[in-house]
mmCIF file as gemmi writes it, N, C-alpha and C atoms, coordinates in Angstrom:
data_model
loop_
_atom_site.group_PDB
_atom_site.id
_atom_site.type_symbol
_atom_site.label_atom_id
_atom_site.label_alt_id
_atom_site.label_comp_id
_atom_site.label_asym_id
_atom_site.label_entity_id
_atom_site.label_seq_id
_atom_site.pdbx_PDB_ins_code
_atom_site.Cartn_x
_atom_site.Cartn_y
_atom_site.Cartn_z
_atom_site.occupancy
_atom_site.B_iso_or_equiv
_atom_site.pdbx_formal_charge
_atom_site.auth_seq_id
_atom_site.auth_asym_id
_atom_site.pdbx_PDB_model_num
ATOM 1 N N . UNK Axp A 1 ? -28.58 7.232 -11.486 1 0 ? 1 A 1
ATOM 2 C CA . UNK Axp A 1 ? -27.288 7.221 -10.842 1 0 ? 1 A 1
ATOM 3 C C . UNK Axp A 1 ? -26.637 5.862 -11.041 1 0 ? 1 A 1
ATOM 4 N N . UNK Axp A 2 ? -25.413 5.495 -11.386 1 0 ? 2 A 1
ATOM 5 C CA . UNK Axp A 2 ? -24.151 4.637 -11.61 1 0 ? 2 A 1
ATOM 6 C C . UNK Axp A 2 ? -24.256 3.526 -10.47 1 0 ? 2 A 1
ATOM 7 N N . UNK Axp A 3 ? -24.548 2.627 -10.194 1 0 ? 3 A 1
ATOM 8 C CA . UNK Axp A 3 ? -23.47 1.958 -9.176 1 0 ? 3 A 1
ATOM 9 C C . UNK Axp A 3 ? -22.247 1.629 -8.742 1 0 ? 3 A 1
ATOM 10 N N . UNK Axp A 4 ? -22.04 2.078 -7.384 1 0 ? 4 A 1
ATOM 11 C CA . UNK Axp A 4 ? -20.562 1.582 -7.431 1 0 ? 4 A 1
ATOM 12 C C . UNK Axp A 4 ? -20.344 0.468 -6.781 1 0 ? 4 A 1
ATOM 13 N N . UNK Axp A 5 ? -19.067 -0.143 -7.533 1 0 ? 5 A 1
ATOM 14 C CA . UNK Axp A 5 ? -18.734 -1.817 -6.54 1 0 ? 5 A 1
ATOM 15 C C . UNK Axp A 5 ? -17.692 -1.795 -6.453 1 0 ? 5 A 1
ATOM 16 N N . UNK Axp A 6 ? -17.765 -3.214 -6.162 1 0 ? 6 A 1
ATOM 17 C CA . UNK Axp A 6 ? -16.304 -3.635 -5.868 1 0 ? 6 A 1
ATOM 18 C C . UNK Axp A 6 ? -15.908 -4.935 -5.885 1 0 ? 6 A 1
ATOM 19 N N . UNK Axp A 7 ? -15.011 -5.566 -6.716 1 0 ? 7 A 1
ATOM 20 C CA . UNK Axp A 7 ? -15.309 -7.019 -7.032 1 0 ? 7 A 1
ATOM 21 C C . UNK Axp A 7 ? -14.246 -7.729 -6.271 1 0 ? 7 A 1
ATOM 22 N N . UNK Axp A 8 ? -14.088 -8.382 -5.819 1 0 ? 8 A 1
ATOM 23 C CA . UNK Axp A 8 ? -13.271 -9.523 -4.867 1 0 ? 8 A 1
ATOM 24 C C . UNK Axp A 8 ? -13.106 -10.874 -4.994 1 0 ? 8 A 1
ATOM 25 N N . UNK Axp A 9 ? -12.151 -11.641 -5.093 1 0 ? 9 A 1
ATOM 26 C CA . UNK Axp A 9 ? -12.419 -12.774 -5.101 1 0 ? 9 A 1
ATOM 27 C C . UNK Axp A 9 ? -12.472 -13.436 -4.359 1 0 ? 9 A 1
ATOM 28 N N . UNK Axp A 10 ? -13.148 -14.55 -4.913 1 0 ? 10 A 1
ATOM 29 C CA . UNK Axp A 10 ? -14.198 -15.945 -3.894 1 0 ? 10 A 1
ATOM 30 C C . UNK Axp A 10 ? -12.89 -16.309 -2.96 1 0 ? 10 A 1
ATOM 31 N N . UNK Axp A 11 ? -12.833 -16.19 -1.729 1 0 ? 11 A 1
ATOM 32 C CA . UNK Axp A 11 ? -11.72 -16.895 -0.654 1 0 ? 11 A 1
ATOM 33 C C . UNK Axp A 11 ? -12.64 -16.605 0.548 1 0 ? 11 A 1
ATOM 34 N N . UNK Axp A 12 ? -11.816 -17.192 1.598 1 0 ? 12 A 1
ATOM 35 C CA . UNK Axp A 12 ? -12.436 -17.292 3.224 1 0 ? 12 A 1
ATOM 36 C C . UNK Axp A 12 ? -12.023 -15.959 3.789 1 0 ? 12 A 1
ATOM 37 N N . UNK Axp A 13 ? -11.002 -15.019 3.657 1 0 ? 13 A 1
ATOM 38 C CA . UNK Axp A 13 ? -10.934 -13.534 3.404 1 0 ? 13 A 1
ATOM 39 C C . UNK Axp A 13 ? -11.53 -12.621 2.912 1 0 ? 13 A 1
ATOM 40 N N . UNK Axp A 14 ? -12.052 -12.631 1.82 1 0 ? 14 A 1
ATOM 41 C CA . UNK Axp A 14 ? -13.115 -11.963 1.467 1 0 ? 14 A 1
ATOM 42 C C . UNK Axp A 14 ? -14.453 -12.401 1.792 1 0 ? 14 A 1
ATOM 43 N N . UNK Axp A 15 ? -14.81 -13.563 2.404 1 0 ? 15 A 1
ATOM 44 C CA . UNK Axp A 15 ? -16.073 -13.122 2.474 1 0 ? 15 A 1
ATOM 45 C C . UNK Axp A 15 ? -16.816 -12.741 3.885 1 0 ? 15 A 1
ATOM 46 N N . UNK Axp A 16 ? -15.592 -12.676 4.587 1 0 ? 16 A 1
ATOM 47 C CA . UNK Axp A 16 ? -15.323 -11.525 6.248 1 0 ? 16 A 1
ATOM 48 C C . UNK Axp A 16 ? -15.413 -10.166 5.452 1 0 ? 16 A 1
ATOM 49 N N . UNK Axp A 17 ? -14.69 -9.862 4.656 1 0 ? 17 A 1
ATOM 50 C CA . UNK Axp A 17 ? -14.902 -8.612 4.249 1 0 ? 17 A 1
ATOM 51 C C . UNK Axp A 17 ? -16.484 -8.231 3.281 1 0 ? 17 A 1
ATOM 52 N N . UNK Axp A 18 ? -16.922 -9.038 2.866 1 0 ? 18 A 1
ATOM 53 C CA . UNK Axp A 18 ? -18.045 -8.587 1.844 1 0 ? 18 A 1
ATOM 54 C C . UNK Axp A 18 ? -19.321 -8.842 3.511 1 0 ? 18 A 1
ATOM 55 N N . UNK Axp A 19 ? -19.067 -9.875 4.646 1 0 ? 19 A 1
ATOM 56 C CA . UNK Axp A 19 ? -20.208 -9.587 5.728 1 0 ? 19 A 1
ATOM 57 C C . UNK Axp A 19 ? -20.017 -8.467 6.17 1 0 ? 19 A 1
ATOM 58 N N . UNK Axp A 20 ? -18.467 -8.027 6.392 1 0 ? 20 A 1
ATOM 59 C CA . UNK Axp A 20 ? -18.24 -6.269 6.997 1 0 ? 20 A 1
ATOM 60 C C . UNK Axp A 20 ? -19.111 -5.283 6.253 1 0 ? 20 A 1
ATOM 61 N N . UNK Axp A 21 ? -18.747 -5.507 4.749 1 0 ? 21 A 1
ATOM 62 C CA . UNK Axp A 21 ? -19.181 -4.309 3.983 1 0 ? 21 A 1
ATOM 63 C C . UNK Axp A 21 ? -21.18 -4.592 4.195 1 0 ? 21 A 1
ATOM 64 N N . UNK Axp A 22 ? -21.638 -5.797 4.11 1 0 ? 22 A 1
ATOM 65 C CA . UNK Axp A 22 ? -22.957 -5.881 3.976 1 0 ? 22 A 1
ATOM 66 C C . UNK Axp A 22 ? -23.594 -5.119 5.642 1 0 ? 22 A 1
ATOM 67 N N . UNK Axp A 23 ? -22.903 -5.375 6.53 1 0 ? 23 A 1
ATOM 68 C CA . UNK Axp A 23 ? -23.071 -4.805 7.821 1 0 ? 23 A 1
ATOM 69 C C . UNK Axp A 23 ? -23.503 -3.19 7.916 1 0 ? 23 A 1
ATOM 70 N N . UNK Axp A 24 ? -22.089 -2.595 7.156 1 0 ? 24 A 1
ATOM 71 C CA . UNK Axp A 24 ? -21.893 -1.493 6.894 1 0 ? 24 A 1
ATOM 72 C C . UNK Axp A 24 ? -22.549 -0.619 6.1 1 0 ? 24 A 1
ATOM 73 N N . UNK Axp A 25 ? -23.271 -1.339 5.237 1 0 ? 25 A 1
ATOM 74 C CA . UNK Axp A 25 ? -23.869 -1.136 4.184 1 0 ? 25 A 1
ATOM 75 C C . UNK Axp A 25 ? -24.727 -2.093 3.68 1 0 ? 25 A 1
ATOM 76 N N . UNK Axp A 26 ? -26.277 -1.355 4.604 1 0 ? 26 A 1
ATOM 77 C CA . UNK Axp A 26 ? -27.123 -2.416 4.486 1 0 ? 26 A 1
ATOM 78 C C . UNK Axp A 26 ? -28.039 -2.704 3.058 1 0 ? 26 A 1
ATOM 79 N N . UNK Axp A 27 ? -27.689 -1.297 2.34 1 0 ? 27 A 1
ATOM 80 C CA . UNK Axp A 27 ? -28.479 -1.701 0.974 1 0 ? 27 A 1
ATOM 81 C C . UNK Axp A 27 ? -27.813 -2.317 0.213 1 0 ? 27 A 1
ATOM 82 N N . UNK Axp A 28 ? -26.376 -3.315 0.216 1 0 ? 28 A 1
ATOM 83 C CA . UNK Axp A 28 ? -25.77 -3.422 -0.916 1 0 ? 28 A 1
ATOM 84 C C . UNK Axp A 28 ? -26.174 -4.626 -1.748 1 0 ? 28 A 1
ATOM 85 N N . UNK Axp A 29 ? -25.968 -5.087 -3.051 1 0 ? 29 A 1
ATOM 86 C CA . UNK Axp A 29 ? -26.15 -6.201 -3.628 1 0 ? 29 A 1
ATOM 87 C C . UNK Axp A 29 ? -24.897 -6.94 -3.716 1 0 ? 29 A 1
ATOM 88 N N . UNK Axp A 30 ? -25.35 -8.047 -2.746 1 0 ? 30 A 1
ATOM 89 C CA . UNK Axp A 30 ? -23.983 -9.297 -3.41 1 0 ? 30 A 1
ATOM 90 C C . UNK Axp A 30 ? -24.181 -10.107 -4.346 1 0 ? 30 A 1
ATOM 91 N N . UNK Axp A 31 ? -23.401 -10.058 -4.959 1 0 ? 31 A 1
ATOM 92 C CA . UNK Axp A 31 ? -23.769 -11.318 -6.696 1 0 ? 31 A 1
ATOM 93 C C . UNK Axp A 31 ? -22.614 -12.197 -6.4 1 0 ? 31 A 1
ATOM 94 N N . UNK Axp A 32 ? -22.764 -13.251 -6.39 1 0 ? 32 A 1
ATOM 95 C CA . UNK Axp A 32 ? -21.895 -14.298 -5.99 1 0 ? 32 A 1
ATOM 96 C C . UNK Axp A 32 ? -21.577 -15.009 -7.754 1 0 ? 32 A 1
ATOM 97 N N . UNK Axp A 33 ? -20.68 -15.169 -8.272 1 0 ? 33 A 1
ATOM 98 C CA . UNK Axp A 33 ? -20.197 -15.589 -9.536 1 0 ? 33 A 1
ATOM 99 C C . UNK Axp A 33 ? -18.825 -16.983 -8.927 1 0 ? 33 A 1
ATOM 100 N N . UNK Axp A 34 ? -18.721 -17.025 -10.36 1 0 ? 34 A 1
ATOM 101 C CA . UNK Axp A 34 ? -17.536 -18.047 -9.992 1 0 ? 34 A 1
ATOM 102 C C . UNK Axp A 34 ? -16.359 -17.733 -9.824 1 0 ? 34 A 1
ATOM 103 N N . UNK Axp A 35 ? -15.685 -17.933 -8.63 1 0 ? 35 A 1
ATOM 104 C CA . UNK Axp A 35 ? -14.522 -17.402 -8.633 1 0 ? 35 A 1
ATOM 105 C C . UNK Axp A 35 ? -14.437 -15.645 -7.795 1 0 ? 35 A 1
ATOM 106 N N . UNK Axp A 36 ? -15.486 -15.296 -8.029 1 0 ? 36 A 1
ATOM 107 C CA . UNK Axp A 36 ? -15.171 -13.835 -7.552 1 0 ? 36 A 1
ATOM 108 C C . UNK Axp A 36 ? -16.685 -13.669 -6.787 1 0 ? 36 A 1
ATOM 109 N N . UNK Axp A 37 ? -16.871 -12.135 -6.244 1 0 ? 37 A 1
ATOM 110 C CA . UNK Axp A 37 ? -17.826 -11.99 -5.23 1 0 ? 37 A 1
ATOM 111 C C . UNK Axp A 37 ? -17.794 -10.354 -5.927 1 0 ? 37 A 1
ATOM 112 N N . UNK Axp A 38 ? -19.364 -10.019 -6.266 1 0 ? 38 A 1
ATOM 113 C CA . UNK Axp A 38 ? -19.286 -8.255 -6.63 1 0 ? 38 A 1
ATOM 114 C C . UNK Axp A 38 ? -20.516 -7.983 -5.702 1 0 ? 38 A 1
ATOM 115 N N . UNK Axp A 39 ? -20.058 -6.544 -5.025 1 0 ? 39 A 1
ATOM 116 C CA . UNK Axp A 39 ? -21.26 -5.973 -4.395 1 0 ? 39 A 1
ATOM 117 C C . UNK Axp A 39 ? -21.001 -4.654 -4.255 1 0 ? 39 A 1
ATOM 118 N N . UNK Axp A 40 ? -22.628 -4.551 -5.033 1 0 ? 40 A 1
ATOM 119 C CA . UNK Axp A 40 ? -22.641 -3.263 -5.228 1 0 ? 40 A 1
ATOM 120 C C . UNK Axp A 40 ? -23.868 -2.074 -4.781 1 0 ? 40 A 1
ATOM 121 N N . UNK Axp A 41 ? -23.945 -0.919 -4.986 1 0 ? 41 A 1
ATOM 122 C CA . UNK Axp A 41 ? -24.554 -0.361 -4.199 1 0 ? 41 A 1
ATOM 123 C C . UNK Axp A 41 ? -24.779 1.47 -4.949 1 0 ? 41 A 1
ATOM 124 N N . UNK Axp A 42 ? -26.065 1.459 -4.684 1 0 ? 42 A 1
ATOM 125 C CA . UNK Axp A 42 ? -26.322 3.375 -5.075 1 0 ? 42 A 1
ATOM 126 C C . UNK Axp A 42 ? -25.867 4.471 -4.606 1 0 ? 42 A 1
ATOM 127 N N . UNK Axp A 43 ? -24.981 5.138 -5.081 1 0 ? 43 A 1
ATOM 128 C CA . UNK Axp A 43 ? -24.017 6.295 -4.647 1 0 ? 43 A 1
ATOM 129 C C . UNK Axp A 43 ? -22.962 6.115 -3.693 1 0 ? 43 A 1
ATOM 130 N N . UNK Axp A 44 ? -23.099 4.941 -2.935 1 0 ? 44 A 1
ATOM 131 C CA . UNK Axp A 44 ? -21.617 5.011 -1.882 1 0 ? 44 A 1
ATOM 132 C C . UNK Axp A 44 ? -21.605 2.985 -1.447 1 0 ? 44 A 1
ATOM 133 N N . UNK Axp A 45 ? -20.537 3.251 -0.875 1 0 ? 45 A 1
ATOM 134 C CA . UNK Axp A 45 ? -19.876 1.784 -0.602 1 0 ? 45 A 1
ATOM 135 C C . UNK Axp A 45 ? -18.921 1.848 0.489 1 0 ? 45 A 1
ATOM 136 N N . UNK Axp A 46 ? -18.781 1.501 1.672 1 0 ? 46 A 1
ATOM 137 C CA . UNK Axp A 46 ? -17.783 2.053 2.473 1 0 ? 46 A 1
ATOM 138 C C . UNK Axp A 46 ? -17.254 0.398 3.14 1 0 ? 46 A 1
ATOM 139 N N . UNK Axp A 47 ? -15.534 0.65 3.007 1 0 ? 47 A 1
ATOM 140 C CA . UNK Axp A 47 ? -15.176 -0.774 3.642 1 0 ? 47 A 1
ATOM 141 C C . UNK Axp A 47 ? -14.92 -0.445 5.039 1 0 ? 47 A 1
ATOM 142 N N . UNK Axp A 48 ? -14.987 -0.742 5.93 1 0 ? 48 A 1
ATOM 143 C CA . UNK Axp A 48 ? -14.62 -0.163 7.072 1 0 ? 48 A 1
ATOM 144 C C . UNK Axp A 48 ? -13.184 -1.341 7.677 1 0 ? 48 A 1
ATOM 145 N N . UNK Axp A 49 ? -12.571 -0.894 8.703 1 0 ? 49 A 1
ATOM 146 C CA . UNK Axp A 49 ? -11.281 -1.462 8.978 1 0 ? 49 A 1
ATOM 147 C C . UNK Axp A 49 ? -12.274 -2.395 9.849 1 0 ? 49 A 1
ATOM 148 N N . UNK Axp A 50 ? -12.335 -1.604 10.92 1 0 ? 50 A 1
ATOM 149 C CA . UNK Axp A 50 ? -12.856 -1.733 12.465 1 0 ? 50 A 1
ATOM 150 C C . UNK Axp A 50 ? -13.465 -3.192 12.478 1 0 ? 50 A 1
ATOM 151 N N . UNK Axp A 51 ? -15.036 -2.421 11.311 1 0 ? 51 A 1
ATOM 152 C CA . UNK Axp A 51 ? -15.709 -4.08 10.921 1 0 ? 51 A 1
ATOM 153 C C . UNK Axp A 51 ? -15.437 -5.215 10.67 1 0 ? 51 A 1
ATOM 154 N N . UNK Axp A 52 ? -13.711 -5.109 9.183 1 0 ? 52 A 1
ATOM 155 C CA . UNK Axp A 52 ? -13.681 -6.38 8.877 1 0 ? 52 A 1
ATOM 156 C C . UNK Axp A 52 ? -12.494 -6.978 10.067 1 0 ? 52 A 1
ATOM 157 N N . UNK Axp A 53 ? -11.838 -6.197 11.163 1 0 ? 53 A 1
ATOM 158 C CA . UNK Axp A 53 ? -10.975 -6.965 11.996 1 0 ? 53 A 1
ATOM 159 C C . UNK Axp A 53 ? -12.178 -7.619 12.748 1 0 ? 53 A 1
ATOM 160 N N . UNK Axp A 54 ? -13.241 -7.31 13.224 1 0 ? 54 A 1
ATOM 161 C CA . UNK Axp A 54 ? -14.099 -7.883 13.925 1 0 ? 54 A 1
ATOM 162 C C . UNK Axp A 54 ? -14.35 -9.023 13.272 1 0 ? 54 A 1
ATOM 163 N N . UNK Axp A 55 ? -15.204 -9.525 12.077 1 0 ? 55 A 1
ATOM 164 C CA . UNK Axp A 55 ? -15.787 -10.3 11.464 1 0 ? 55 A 1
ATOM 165 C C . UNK Axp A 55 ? -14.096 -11.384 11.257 1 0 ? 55 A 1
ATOM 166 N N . UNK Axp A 56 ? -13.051 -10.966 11.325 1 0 ? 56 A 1
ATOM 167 C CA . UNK Axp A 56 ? -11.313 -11.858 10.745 1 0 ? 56 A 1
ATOM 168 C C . UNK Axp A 56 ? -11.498 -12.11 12.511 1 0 ? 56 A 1
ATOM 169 N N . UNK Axp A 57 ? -11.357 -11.289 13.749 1 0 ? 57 A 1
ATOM 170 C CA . UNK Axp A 57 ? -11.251 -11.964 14.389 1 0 ? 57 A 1
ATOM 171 C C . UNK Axp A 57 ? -9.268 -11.351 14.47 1 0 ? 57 A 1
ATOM 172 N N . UNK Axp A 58 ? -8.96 -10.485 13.58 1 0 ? 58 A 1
ATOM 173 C CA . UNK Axp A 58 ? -7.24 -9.929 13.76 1 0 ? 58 A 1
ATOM 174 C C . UNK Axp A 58 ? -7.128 -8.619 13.317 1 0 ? 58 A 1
ATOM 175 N N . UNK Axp A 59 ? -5.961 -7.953 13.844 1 0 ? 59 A 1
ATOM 176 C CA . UNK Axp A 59 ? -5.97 -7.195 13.083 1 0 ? 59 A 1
ATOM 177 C C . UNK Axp A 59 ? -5.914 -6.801 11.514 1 0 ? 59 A 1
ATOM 178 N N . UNK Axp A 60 ? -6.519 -5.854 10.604 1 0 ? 60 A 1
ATOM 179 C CA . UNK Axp A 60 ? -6.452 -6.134 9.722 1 0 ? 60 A 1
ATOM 180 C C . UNK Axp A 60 ? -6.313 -4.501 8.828 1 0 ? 60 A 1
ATOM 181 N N . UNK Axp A 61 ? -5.547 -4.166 7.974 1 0 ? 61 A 1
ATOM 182 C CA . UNK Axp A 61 ? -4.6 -3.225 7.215 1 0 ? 61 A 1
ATOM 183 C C . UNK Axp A 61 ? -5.581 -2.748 5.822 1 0 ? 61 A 1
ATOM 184 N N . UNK Axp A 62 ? -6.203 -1.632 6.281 1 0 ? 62 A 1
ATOM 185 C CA . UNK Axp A 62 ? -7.046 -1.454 4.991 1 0 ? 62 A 1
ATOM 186 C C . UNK Axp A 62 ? -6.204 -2.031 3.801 1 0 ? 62 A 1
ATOM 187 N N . UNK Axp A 63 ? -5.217 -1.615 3.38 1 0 ? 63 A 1
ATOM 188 C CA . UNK Axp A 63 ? -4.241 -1.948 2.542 1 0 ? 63 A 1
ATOM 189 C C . UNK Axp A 63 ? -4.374 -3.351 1.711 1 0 ? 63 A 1
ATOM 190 N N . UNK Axp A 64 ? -4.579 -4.32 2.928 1 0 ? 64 A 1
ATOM 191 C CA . UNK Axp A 64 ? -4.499 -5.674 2.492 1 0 ? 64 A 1
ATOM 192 C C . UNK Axp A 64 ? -6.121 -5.932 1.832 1 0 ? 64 A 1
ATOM 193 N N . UNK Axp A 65 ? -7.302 -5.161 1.539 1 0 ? 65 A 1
ATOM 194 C CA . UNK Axp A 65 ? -7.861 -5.545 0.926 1 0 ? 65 A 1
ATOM 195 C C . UNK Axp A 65 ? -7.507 -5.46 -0.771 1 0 ? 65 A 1
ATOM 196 N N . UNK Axp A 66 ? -6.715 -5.096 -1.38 1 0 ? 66 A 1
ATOM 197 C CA . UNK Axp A 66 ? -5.941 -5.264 -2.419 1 0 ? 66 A 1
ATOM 198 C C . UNK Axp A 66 ? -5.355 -6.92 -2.735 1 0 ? 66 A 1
ATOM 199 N N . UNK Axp A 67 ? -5.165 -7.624 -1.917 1 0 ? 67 A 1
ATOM 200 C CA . UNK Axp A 67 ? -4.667 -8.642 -1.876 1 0 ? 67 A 1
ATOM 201 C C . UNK Axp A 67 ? -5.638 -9.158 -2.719 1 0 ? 67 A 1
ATOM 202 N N . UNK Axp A 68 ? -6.896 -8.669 -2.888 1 0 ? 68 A 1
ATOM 203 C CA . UNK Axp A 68 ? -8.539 -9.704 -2.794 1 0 ? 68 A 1
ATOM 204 C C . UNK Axp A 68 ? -9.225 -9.165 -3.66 1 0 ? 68 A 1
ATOM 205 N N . UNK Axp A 69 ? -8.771 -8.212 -4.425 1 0 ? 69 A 1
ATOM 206 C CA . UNK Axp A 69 ? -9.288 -7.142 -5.151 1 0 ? 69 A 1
ATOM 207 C C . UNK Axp A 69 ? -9.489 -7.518 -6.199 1 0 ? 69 A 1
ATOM 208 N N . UNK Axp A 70 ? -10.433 -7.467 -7.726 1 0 ? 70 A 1
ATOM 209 C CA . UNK Axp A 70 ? -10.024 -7.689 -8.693 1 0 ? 70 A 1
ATOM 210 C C . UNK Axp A 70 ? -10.154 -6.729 -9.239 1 0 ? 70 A 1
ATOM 211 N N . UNK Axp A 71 ? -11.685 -5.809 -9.207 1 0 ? 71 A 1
ATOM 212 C CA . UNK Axp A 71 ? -11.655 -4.56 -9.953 1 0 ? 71 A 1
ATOM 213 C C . UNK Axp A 71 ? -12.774 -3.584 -8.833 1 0 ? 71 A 1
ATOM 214 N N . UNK Axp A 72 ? -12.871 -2.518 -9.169 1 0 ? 72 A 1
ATOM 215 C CA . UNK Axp A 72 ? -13.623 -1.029 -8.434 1 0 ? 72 A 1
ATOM 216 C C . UNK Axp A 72 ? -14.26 -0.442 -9.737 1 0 ? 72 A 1
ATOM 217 N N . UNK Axp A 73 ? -15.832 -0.136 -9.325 1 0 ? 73 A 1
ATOM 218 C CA . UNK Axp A 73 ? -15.946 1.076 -9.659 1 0 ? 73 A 1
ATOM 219 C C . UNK Axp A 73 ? -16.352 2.383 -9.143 1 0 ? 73 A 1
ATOM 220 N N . UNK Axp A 74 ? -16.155 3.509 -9.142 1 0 ? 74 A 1
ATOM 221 C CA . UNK Axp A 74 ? -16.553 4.561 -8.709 1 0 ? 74 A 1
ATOM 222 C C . UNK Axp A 74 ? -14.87 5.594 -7.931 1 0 ? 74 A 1
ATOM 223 N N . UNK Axp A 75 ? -15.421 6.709 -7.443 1 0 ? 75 A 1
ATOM 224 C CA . UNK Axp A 75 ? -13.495 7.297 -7.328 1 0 ? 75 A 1
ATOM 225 C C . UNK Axp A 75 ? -13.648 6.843 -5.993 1 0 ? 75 A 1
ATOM 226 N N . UNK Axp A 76 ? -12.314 6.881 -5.471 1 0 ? 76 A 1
ATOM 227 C CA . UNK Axp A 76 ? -12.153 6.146 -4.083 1 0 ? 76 A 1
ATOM 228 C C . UNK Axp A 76 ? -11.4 6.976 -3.234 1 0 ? 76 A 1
ATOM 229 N N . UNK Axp A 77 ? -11.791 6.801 -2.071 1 0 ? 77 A 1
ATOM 230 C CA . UNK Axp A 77 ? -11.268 7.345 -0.949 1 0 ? 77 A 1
ATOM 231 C C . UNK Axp A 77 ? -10.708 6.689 0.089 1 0 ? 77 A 1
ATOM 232 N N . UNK Axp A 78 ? -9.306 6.694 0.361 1 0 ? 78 A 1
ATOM 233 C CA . UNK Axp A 78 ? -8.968 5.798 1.607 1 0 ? 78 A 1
ATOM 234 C C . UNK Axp A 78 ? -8.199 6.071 2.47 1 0 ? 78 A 1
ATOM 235 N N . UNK Axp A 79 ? -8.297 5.825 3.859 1 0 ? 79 A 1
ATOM 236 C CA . UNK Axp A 79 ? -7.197 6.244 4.924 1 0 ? 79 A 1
ATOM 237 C C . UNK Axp A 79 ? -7.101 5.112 5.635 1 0 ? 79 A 1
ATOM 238 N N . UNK Axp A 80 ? -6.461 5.191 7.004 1 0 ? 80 A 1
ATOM 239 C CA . UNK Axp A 80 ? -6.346 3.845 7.427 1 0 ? 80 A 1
ATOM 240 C C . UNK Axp A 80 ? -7.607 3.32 8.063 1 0 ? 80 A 1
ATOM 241 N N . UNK Axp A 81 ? -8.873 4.282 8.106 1 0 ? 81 A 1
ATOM 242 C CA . UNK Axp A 81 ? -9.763 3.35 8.798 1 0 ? 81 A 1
ATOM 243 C C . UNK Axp A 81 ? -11.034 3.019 7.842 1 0 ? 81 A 1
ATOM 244 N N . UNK Axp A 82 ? -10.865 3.231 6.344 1 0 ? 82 A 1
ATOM 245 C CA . UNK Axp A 82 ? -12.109 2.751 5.431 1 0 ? 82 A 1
ATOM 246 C C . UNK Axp A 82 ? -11.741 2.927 4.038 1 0 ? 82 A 1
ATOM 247 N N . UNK Axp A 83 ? -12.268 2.326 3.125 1 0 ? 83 A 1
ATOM 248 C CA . UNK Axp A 83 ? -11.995 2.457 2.13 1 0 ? 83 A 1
ATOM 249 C C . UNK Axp A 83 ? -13.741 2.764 1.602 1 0 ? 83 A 1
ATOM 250 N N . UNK Axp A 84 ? -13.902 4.388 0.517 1 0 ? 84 A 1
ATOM 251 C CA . UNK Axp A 84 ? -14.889 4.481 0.451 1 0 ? 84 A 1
ATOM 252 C C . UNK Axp A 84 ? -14.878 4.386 -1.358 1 0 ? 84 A 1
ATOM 253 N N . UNK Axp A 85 ? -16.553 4.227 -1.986 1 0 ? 85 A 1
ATOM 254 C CA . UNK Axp A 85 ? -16.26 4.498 -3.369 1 0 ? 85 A 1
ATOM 255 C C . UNK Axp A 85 ? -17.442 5.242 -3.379 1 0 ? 85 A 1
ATOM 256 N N . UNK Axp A 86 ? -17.401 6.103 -4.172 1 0 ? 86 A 1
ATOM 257 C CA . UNK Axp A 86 ? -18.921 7.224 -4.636 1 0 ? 86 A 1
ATOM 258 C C . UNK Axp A 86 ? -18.297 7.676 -6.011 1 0 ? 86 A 1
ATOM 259 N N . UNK Axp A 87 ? -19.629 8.049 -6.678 1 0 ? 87 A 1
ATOM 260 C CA . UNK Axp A 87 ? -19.185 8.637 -7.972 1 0 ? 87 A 1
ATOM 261 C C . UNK Axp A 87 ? -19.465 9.963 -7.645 1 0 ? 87 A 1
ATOM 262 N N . UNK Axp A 88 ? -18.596 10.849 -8.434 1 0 ? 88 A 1
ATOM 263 C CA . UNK Axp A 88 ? -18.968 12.582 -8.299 1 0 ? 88 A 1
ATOM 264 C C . UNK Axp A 88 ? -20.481 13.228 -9.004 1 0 ? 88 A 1
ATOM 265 N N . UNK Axp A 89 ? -21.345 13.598 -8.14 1 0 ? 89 A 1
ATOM 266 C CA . UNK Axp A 89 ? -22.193 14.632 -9.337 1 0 ? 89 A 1
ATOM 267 C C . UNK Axp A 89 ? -22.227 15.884 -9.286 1 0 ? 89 A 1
């Protein structure tokens, strides 16, 4: 099976969001590179809202993880309270 990720870059914003997602998702791998942050994970990946306003400390707009985004893999699913990735089998 594929992994899916999700790559982000290195800021004080994302890495509230990559402790949310590691919270959320306790098997995932973080690879820390220069400049960017990838973590990834076997069959699913889920961002949750709830988590990363907790870990920011504000409210926070699934939406705006795009701001931080660099690339995805796997198909995605999103509403206002998570952003998920899984591949189809």
């Amino acid at each position: 099976m594929s992994k899916v990720y999700i790559a982000l870059q290195d800021n004080d914003e994302s890495r509230y969001i990559v402790e949310a997602i590691e919270e959320d998702n306790p098997d995932v791998t973080v690879i820390h590179m220069p400049a960017m942050i990838r973590v990834e994970n076997n069959g699913r990946l889920v961002v949750r809202r709830e988590s990363v306003e907790e870990k920011m400390g504000r409210a926070w707009d699934v939406q705006e993880l795009h701001l931080n985004l660099i690339t995805l893999g796997g198909n995605v699913e999103e509403d206002d309270d998570e952003l998920s990735l899984h591949w189809n089998e």
